[in-house]
N, C-alpha and C positions, 0 to 999 in steps of 0.2 A: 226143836230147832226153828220152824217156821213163826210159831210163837213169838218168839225171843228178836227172830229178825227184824217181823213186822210190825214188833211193838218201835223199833230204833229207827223203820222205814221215813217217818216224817222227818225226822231230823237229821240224816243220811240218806237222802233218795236213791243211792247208787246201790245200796242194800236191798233192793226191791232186784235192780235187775241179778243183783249178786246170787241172790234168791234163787230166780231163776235159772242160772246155770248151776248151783248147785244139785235142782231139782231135775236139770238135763241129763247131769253125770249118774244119778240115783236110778234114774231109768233107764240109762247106757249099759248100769251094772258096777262105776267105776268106784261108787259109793254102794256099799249095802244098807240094804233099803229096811229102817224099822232101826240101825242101830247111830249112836250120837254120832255128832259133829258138831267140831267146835270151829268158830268164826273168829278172827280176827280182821279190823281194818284200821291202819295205820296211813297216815296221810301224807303228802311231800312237804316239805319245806321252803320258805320264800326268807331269803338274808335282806333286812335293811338295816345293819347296822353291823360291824368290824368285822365281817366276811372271813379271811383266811386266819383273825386275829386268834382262831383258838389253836393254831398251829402253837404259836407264840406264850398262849395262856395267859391273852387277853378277855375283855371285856366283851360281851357279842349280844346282840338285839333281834333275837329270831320271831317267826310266825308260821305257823301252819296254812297250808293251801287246802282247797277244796276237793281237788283231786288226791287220790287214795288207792294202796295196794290191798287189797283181800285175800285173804286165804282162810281156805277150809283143811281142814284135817279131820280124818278117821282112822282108829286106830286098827289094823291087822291082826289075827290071831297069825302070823309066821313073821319070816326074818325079811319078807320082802318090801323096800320103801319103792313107792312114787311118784311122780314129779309130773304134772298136768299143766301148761301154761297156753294156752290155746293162741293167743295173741303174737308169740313171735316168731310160730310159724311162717308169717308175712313175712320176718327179717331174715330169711332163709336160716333159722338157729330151730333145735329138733323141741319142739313143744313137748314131749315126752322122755322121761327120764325115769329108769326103773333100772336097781340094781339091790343088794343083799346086804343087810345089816355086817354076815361075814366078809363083805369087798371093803371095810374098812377096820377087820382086825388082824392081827398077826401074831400068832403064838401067845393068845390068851390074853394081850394086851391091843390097844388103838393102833393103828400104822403111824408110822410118820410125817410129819404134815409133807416135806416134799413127796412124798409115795400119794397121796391125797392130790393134791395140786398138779401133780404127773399126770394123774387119771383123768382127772379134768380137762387137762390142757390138751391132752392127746386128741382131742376134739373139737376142733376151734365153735360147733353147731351145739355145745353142750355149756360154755362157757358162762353163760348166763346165771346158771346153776351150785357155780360157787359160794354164790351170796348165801343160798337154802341149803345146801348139803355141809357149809361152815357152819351153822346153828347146828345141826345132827352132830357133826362133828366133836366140836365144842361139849357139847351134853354129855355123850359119850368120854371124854377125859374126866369130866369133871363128876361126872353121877355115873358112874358104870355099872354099879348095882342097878338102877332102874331104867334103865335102857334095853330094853328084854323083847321087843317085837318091832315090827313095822310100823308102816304106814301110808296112807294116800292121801295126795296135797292137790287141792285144787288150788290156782290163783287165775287171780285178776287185775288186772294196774292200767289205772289212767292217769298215772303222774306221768308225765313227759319225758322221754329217754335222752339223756346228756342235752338239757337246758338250765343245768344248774341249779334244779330245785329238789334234789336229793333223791330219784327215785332208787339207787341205791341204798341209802339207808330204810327207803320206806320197806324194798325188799328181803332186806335181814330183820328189822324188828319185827313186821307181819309174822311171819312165821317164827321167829324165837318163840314171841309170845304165848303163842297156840300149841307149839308143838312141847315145848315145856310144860304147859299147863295140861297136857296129854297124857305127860310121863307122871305128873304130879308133882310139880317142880313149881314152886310159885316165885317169880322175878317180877320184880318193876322197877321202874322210879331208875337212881344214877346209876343201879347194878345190869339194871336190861340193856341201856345205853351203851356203857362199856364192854358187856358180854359180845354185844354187835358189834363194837369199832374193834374192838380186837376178831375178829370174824373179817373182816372186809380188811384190815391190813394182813393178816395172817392166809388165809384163803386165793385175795384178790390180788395181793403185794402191791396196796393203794395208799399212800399216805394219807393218811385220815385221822383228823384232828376228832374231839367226841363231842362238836356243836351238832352235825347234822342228825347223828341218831338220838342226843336228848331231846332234839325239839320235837321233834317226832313221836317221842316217848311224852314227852311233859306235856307239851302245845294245847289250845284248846280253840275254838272257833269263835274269831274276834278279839284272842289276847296275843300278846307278845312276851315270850321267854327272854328274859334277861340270865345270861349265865358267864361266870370267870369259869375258863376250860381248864385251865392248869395252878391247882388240882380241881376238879369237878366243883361246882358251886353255883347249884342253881339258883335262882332269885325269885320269889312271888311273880306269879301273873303278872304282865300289866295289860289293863283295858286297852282297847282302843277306843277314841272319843266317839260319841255316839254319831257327831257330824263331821266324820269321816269317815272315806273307806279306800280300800287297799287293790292293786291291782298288780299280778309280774307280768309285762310284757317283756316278747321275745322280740329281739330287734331285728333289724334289716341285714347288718352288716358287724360282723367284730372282726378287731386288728389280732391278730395272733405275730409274734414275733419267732422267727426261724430258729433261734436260739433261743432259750428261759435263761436268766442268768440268776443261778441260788443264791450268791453272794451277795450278803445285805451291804459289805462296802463299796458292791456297784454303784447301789443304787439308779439300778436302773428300772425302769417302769416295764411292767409284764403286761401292761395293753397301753395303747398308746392312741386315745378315744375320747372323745369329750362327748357325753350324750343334752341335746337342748330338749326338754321336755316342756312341751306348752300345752297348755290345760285351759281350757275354757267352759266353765258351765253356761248350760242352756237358760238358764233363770234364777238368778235377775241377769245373766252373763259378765261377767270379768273373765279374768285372765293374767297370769303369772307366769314367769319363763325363769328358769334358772339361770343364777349367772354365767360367765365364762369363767373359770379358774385361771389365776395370773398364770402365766409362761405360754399359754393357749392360746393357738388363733383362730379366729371363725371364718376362713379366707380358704380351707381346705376343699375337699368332696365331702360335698352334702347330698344324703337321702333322706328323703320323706317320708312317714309313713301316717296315715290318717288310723285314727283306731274310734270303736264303737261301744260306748258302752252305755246302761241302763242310764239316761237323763245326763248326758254327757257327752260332748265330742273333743275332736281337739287333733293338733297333730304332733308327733315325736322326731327332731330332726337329730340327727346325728353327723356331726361335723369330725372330719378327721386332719389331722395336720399335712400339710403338703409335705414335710421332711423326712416323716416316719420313712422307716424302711422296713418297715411289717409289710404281710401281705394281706389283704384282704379274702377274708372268706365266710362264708352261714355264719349267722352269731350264735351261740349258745349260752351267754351269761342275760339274764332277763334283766329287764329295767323294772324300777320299780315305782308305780303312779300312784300317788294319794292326792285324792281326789275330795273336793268339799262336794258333799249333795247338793239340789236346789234351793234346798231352803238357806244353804248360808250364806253369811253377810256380804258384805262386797267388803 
């Protein structure tokens, strides 16, 4: 295992500390010590292109982020599974989950999913754990012949929690992956995707389109997933140019509306937001501003927010219309910054 880590560490830094805590649990006991584990890390997702269009089974323009879920698993000689998340403890939700391959069968066959979902819920501190005990789940329906023991899960996640960059899906494909490949189940590619979106709408009762867990499955660092969602259709890589680079910021402010209206013959807009992103490199220095979209006024409440990055400054305003009748609150959908390095042109 350390082998194998430290060969991936250069090119995943996060693997080194991953390392690490695997190496903590191993001495804790929670791991035993001398037998395999297997790693998975799965990354979040950044949308710049047709966002909710795979509800639709439209066209969509995905990327992978830098930040990433981890999970380890080892397999059990008994029926008992574990669940280790050390990290949301802080969120008052119970880092620890341990329960009996038997607490999800009944009379020789899987329980029910609402019997599953019940259990779950009847814990508001465990809820987290839908996303990991849908993949058991799942396996179990579908491969019941080799579903025959437990096991212990470590994870780790530094995708961002409800900023729109999918740390949910990162959640269920991490652990599909591994814990599959445990049983000896090999998945990938459009079937590991859909394995998970049916898992997070089943499980979580989330309406979930199958963009965020392919990009996540498919992605790779520095390309962009082109994929039609309905039916699944993914598209080659695309590069990003070499003189460019990519940034999701989270913003100052998003308008959420009191009511969501489903009705596409509303047509009424589900944020009600103009974001100005102004971008300035340090050398040779220019600067480019988005324009206003017709119906929009720049005449609202405007906030600023300056951001920093490597040979680059600049600031992000976001204007909102004086009419809306949204309320203002934290934003959670990220902007998205492409950015030329120094060396490009004016």
């Amino acid at each position: 295992m350390n082998e194998t880590l430290e060969s991936l560490a250069g090119q995943y830094p996060d693997l080194e500390k991953f390392r690490r805590g695997v190496q903590q649990r191993v001495g804790e006991g929670y791991f035993e010590k001398g037998a395999e584990i297997l790693v998975n890390r799965t990354p979040g997702r950044l949308d710049l292109m047709g966002g909710n269009d795979d509800y639709t089974g439209g066209l969509v323009f995905e990327t992978t982020i830098r930040e990433a879920t981890l999970v380890a698993v080892q397999p059990r000689p008994d029926q008992t599974v574990r669940f280790f998340n050390p990290a949301v403890k802080a969120l008052g939700w119970s880092d620890r989950i341990e329960f009996s391959l038997a607490d999800l069968m009944d009379h020789g066959g899987v329980k029910p999913l609402e019997a599953v979902r019940a259990w779950i819920n009847a814990d508001p501190t465990r809820s987290w754990c839908a996303h990991v005990l849908g993949n058991l789940y799942f396996l179990i329906r579908q491969f019941p012949e080799k579903i025959k023991h437990g096991f212990s899960l470590y994870l780790e996640s530094a995708v961002p929690l409800g900023k729109g960059v999918s740390s949910s899906a990162a959640l269920e494909v991490a652990p599909m992956k591994v814990i599959a490949a445990m049983y000896g189940i090999l998945v990938e590619g459009v079937e590991l995707a859909s394995w998970t979106q049916w898992v997070e709408i089943a499980l979580t009762q989330s309406a979930c389109g199958i963009m965020d867990q392919l990009t996540v499955v498919m992605g790779d660092e520095g390309y962009f997933v082109p994929m039609l969602c309905q039916p699944c259709q993914p598209q080659p890589l695309v590069k990003l140019p070499e003189n460019l680079r990519l940034w999701g910021k989270t913003p100052v402010y998003a308008i959420r509306w009191p009511v969501l209206s489903m009705n596409p013959l509303a047509r009424q807009p589900l944020w009600d937001i103009v974001s100005f992103v102004i971008w300035k490199n340090l050398n040779p220095g220019w600067m480019r501003a988005a324009p206003c979209p017709a119906g929009w006024t720049p005449n609202g409440t405007v906030t600023s927010q300056t951001f920093h990055l490597p040979g680059f400054a600049g600031t992000m305003k976001t204007v909102f219309r004086k009419t809306s009748p949204a309320r203002i609150s934290p934003g959670s959908i990220p902007f998205i910054l492409i950015l030329s390095p120094p060396s490009a042109p004016k």
